[in-house]
DRENTORNU-920934 format. One line per 2 residues: number of its first residue (from 0); their letters; for each residue z, x, y of N, C-alpha, C, O. Coordinates in steps of 0.02 Angstrom, whole numbers, plus 50000, padded with zeros to 5 digits. Layout:
<sites>
NUM	a	Z,X,Y,Z,X,Y,Z,X,Y,Z,X,Y  ...
</sites>
This chain:
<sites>
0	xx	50187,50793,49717,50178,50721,49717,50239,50688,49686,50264,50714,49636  50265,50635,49711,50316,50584,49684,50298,50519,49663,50252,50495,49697
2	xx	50317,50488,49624,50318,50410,49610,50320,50394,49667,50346,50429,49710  50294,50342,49678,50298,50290,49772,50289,50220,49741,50238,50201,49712
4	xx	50355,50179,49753,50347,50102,49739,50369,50082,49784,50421,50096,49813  50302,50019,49800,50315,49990,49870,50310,49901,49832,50274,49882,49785
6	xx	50360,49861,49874,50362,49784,49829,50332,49765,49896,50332,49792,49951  50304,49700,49870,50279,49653,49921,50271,49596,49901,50254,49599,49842
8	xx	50274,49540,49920,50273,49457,49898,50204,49429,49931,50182,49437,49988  50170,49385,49861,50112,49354,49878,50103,49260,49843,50121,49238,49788
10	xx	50083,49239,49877,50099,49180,49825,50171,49145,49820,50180,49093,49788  50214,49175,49849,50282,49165,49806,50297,49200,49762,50345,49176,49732
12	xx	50279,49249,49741,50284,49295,49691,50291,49350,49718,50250,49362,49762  50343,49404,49702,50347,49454,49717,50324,49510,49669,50343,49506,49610
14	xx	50281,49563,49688,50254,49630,49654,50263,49678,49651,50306,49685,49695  50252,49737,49624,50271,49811,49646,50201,49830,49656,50153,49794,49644
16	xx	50201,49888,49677,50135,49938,49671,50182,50007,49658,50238,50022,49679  50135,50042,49617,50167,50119,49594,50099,50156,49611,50043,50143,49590
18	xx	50113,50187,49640,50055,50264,49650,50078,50318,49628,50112,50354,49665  50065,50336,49559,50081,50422,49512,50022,50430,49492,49967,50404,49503
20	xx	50045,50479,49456,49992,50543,49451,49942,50486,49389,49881,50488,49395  49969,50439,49334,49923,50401,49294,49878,50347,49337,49825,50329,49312
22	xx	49898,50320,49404,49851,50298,49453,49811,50351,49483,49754,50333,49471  49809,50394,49508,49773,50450,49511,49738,50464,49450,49694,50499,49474
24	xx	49731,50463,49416,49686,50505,49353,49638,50434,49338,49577,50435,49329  49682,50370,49339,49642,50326,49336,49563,50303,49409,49506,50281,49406
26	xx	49603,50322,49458,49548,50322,49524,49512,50365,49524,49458,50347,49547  49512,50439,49504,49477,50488,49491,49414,50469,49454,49359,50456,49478
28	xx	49439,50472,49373,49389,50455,49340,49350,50383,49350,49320,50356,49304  49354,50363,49399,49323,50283,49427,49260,50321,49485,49199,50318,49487
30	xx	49310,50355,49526,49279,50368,49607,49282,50474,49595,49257,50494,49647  49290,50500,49577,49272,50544,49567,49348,50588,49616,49370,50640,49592
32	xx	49370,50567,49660,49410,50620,49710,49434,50542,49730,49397,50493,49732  49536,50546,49752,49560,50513,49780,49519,50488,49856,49506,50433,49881
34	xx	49507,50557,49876,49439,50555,49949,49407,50511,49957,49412,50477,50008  49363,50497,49906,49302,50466,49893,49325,50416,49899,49301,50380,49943
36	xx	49389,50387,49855,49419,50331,49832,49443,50290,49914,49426,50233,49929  49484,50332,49956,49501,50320,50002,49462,50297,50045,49476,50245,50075
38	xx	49393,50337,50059,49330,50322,50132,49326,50255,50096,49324,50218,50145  49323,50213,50042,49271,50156,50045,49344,50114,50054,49327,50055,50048
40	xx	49387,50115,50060,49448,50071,50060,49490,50072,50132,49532,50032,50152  49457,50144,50170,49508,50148,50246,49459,50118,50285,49402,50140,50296
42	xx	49482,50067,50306,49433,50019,50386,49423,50054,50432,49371,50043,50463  49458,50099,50452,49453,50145,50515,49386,50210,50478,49346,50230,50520
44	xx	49378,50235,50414,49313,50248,50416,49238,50225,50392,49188,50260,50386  49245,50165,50381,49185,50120,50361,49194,50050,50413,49241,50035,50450
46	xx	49132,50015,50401,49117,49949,50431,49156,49902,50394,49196,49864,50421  49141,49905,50325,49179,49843,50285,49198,49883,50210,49169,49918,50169
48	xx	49244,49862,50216,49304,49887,50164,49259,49868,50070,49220,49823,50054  49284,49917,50035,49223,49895,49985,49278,49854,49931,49334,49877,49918
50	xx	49257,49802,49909,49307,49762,49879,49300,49784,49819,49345,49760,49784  49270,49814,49794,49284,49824,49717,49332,49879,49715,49384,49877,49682
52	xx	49309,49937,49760,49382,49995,49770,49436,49955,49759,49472,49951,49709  49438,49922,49817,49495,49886,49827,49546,49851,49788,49604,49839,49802
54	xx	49517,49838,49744,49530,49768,49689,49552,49828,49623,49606,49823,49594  49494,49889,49606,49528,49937,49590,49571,49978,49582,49584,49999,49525
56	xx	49602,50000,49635,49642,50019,49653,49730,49991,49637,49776,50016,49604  49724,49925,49680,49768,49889,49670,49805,49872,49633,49866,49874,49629
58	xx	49741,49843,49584,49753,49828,49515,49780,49873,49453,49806,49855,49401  49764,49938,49475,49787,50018,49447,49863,50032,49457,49907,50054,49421
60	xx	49860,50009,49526,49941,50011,49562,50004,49950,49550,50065,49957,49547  49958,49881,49545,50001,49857,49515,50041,49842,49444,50098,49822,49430
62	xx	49956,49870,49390,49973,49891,49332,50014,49924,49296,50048,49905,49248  50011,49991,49331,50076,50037,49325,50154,49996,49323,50192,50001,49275
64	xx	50168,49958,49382,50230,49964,49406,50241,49902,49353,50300,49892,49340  50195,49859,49322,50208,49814,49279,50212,49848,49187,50239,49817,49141
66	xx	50178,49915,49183,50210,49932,49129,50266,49973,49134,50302,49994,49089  50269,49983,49194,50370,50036,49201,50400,49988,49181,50438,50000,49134
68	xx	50400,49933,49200,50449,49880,49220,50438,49860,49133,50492,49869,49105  50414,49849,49111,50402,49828,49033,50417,49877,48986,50418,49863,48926
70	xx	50427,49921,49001,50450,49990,48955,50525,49971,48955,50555,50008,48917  50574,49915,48992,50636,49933,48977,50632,49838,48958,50679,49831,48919
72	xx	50608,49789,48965,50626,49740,48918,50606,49720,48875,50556,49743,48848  50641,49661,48851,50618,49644,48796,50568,49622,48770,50546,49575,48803
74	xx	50519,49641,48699,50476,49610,48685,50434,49547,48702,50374,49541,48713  50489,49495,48699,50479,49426,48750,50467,49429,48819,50426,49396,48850
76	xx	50504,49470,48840,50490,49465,48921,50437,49490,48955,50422,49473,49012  50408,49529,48921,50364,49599,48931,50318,49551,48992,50327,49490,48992
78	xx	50288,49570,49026,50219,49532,49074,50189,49564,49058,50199,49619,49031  50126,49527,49078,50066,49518,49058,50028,49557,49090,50029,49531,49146
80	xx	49980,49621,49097,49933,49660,49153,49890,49603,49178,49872,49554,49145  49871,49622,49266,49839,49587,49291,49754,49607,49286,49732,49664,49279
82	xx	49710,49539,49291,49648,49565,49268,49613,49568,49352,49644,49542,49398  49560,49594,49361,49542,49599,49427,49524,49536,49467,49511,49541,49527
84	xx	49522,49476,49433,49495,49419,49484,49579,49397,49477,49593,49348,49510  49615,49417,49452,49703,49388,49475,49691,49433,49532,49679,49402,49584
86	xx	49689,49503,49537,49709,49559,49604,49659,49518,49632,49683,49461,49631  49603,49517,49656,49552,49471,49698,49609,49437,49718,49652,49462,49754
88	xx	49612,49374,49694,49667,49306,49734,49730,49360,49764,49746,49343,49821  49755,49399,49749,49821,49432,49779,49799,49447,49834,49835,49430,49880
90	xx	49737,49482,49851,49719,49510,49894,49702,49470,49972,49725,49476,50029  49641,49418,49934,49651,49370,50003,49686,49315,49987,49659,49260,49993
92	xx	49755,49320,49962,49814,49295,49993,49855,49355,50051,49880,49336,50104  49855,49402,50036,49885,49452,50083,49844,49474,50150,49855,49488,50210
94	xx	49784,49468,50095,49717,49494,50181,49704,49555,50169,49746,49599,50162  49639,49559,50166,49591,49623,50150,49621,49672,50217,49656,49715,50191
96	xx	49622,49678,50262,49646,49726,50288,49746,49749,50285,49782,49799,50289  49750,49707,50279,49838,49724,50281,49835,49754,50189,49877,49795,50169
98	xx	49790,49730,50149,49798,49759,50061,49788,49840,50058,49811,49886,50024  49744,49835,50107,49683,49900,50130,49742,49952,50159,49756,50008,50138
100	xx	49771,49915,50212,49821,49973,50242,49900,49980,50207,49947,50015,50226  49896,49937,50155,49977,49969,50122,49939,50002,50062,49978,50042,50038
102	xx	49881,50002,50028,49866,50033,49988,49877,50115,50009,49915,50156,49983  49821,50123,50076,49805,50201,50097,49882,50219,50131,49890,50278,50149
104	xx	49939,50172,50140,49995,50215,50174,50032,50234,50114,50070,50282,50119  50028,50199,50052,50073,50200,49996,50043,50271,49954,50072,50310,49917
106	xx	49984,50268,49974,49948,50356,49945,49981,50399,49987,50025,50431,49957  49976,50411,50041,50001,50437,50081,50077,50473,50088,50088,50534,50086
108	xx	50131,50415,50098,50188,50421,50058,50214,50462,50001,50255,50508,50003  50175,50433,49940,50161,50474,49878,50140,50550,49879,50161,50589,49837
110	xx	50092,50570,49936,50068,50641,49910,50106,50689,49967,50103,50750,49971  50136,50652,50003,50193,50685,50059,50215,50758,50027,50213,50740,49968
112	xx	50229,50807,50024,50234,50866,50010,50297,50864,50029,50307,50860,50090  50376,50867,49968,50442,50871,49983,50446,50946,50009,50487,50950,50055
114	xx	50416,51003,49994,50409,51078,50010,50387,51085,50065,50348,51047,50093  50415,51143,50091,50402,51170,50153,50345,51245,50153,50352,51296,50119
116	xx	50299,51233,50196,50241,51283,50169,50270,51382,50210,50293,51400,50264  50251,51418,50148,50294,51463,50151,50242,51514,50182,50260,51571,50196
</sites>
């Protein structure tokens, strides 16, 4: 597995998302298996996308990339973690399905296997 940061602009505001292994441990102990995590968030295997995953997730992913990013400035500058009804508004500003499908491609990405199976 690798770090995977994907930016995207909402609002006028531009974001990161990070998918590592501390977003993983965090979706785990939420949803039990990335798996699990994934069926209620991929549209192609459910009817309707479950928004709390969703908002979960996100919010896990955008969390991260907002404390990397705060680990190198200054005290003052530091931002603020987002709480889940901020990720809510991010979300349908971007659109539940387009949030849905850069979430599950940005996992994806991330667990890509740099090794070749021997």
């Amino acid at each position: 597995m690798k770090d995977y940061k994907f930016d995207f602009n909402a609002n006028g505001k531009n974001y990161s998302l990070v998918f590592n292994l501390n977003v993983m441990q965090a979706i785990q102990e939420e949803y039990g298996t990335i798996q699990a995590w994934g069926a209620l968030t991929d549209r192609n295997s459910v009817d309707e996308i479950d928004a709390k995953a969703l908002i979960f997730g996100l919010k896990e992913m955008l969390n991260e990339a907002i404390d990397i990013a705060n680990e190198t400035r200054e005290p003052s500058a530091k931002e603020p973690f987002l709480n889940s009804k901020q990720v809510g508004r991010i979300i349908t500003q971007i659109g539940l399905k387009e949030s849905a499908e850069q979430l599950n491609q940005l996992i994806i990405e991330s667990t890509k296997s740099e090794e070749k199976n021997a």
